[in-house]
N, C-alpha and C positions, 0 to 999 in steps of 0.2 A: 832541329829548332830548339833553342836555347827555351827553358819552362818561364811560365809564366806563372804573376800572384792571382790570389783569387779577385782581388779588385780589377786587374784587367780582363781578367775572364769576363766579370759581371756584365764591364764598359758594353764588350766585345754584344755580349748578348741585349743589351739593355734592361738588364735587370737591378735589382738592390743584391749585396753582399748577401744579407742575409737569408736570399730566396734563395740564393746557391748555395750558401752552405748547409740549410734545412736540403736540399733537395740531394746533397749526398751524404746526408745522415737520416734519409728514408722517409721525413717525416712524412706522416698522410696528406696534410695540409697542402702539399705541391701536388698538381693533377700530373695524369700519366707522359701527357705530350708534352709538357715544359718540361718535366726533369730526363726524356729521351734527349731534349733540343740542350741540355744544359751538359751531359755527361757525353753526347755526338762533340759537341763544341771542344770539351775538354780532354778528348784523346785526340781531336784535330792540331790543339794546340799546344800538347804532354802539357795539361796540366794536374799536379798528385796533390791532393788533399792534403793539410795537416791536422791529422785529427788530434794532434795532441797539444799542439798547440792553441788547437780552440779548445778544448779542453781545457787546459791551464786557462785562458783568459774569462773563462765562465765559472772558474775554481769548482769543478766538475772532473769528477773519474771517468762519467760514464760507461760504466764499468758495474754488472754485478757478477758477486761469485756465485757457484754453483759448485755445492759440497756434497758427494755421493761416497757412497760405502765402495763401489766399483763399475766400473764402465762395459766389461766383458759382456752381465746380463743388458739382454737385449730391453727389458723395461729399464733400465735407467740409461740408455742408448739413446732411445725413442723419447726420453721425457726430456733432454737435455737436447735434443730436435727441436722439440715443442718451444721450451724454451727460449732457445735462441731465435728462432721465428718470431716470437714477440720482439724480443727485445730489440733485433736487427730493427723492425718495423719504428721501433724507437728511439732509432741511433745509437743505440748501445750495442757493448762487446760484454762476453762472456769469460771470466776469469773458471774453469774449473780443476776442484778438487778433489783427491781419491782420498778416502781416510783408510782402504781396504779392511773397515771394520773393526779399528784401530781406535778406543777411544784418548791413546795420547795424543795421535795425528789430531784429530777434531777437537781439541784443546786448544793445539798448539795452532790450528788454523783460525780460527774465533779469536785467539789474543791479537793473532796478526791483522786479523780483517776488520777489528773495533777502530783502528788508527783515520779511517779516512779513505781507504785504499779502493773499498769499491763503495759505490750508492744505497747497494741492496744485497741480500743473500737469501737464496733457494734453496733449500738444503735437505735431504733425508740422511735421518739420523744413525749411530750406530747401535746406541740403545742399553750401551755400557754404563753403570755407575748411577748413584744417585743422587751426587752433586754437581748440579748444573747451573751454578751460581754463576761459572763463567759466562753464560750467555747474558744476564746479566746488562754488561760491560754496552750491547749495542743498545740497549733502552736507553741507557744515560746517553751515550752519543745516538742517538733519534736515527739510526740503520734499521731501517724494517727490513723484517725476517720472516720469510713465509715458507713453512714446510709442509713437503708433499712424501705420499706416503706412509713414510716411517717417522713418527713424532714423537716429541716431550711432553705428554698431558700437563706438567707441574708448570710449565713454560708459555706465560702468556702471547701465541703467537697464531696468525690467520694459517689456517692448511687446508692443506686439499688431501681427500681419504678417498677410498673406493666402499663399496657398501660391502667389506670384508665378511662381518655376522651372518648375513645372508646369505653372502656367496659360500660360505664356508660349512650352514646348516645343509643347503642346497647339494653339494657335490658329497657330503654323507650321506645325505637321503638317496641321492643316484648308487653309489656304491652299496647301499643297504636295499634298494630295487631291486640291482640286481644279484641278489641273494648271497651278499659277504656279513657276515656277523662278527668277523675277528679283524677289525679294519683299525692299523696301526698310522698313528698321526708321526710326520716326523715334524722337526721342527729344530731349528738354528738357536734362536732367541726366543726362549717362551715372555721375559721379560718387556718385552717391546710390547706398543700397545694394539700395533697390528695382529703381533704374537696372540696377543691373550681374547683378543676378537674373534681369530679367525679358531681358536681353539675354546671356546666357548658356544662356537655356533657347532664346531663337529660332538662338543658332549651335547648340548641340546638335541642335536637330529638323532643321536644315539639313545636318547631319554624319548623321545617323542615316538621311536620304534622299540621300547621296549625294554631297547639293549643295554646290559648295564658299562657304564664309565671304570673302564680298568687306567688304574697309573701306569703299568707296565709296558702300555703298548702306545702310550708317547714317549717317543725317542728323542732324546737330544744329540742333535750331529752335530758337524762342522763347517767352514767355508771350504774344507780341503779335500780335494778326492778320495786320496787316498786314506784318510781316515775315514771315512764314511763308507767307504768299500766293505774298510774291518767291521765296521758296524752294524752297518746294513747286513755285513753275511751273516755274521754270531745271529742277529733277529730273529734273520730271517728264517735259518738252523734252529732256532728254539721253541717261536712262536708258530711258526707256518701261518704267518696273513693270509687270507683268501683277501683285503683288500690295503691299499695304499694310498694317503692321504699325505700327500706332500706339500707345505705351508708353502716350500721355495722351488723353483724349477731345478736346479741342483741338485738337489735332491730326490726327483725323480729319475733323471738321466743316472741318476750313482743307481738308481733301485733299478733303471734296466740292466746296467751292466752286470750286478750281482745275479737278477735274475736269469742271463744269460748262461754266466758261471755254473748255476744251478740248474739248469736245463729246465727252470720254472716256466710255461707257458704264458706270457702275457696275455690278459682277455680272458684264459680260461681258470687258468691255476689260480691266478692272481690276479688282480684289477687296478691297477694305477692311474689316480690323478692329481694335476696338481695346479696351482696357482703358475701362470705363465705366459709370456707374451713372446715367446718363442715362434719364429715364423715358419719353421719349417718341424713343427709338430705334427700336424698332416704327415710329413715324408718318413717319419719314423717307423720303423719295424717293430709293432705295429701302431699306427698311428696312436698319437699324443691325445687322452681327453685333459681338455684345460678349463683354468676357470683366469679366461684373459682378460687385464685390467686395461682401459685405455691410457696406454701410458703415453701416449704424446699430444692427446687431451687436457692430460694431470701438468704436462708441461709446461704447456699455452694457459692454465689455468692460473697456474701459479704464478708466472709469468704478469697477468694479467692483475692479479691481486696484487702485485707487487707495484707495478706500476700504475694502479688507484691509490696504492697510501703516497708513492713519490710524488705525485700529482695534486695531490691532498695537503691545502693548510696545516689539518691536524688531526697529520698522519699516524699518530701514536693511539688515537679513539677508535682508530678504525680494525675491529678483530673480525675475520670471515672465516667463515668453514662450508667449503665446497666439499658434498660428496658425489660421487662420479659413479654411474654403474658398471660395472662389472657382468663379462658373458659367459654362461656356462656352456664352452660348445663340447659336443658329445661324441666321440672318436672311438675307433677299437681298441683300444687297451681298456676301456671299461666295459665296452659291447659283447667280444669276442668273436668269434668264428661260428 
């Protein structure tokens, strides 16, 4: 059978064009049983959507981006889930982008994305550099911008955060319970504003027991394994941690492998924990304590704030800061044996 236009689809149902075309751009507005009776009708009849065509006739991308440091961690996996669950619910597609921590990539993606090309942008940031005048560019073109996680304080824009401080004092305080007093922070980017949060709260719990704040035993790593391998061993060879306070999940997994190297006992030798929405931390040898962020909460969140300023007269008033809790679940690499 030769396809049909969405007008004759309508005829066929007795509906108006426009209940059918909201009803396969998701909106909520169509109840569950007209749009089953509308999309049954239209694989009876091959009929395919042009979503880009209405698009152009609405001078509408529908389209936002979503700008991430990398996809591999399982929390920007999950947040780009989140994401797109709203947005589908919206009739929108998802443009996304890797900057792998790159801040010419994220430059160079921002010049491109001020033109028109999507509605909106979700974005955590890389945390490089301290001119951000490029961003800029989307105020003047009225593109609302909402980032989650990793932000630009200097950059007037709605985000969504995890209650870092806390979580951060909190999984020191655990580590210093269970009787480690030489607990080495590692950390990527102290520069970032999660960075200096979540390293803030591990000097406080370190001052609230007692213990004095050494510079030596924050380490600054990499995104690369194998440079963090080198680094991690020299440390670990020098300092002898009895604890590990990893800001990034990467960063843990490089401290088991070293530790392995080293015939260091997880749980007993040493104690590892770290920031991580890793699903299969439980199965690790031996199990992962983490301090996990709801990262596909933080998605839908954002998501959500995004699509209150689109919806919004006047959307450029509207600045929100959603914070989101964070869980400290407690596993044997800090318990032991």
């Amino acid at each position: 059978m030769d396809s049909i236009n969405i007008k004759q689809l309508a005829e066929r149902l007795n509906l108006s064009t426009s209940t059918v075309s909201r009803a396969f751009r998701g909106h909520s507005d169509i109840n569950k049983e007209t749009k089953e009776k509308i999309l049954a009708m239209a694989r009876e009849l091959n009929y395919q959507p042009n979503h880009m065509a209405s698009n152009l006739r609405d001078k509408k991308s529908r389209t936002i981006a979503v700008i991430v440091p990398e996809i591999a961690n399982n929390f920007f996996s999950r947040a780009i889930n989140g994401v797109e669950r709203v947005a589908r619910d919206n009739g929108y597609h998802l443009q996304i982008y890797l900057t792998n921590d790159d801040f010419e990539r994220e430059v160079s993606f921002m010049s491109q994305l001020h033109n028109g090309r999507v509605e909106g942008i979700i974005m955590s940031v890389t945390g490089e550099a301290n001119d951000h005048s490029y961003m800029h560019k989307l105020r003047k073109k009225s593109i609302p911008l909402v980032f989650f996680d990793r932000t630009y304080d200097d950059v007037k824009a709605s985000k969504v955060s995890t209650n870092d401080y806390e979580s951060s004092f909190s999984a020191t305080k655990h580590l210093i319970d269970r009787g480690c007093s030489r607990i080495v922070y590692l950390v990527v980017n102290k520069n970032l504003s999660i960075g200096k949060m979540r390293m803030q709260g591990y000097k406080d719990a370190l001052e609230a027991a007692g213990l004095p704040f050494v510079e030596n035993l924050v380490i600054d790593c990499s995104n690369e394994l194998g440079k963090n391998l080198d680094i991690l061993g020299r440390v670990f060879s020098a300092i002898r941690p009895d604890g590990v306070f990893a800001s990034v999940e990467r960063l843990a997994i490089a401290s088991y492998y070293v530790c392995h190297n080293m015939n260091l006992k997880i749980g007993n030798d040493i104690r590892i924990i770290c920031f991580s929405s890793l699903e299969i931390a439980s199965l690790l040898n031996p199990a992962l304590s983490t301090i996990t962020q709801p990262a596909y909460d933080m998605g839908m969140e954002a998501a959500n704030i995004l699509f209150r300023r689109l919806n919004s007269e006047n959307n450029d008033d509207i600045i929100e800061h959603v914070v989101l809790e964070s869980e400290l679940v407690i596993r044997q690499s800090t318990l032991g044996s």
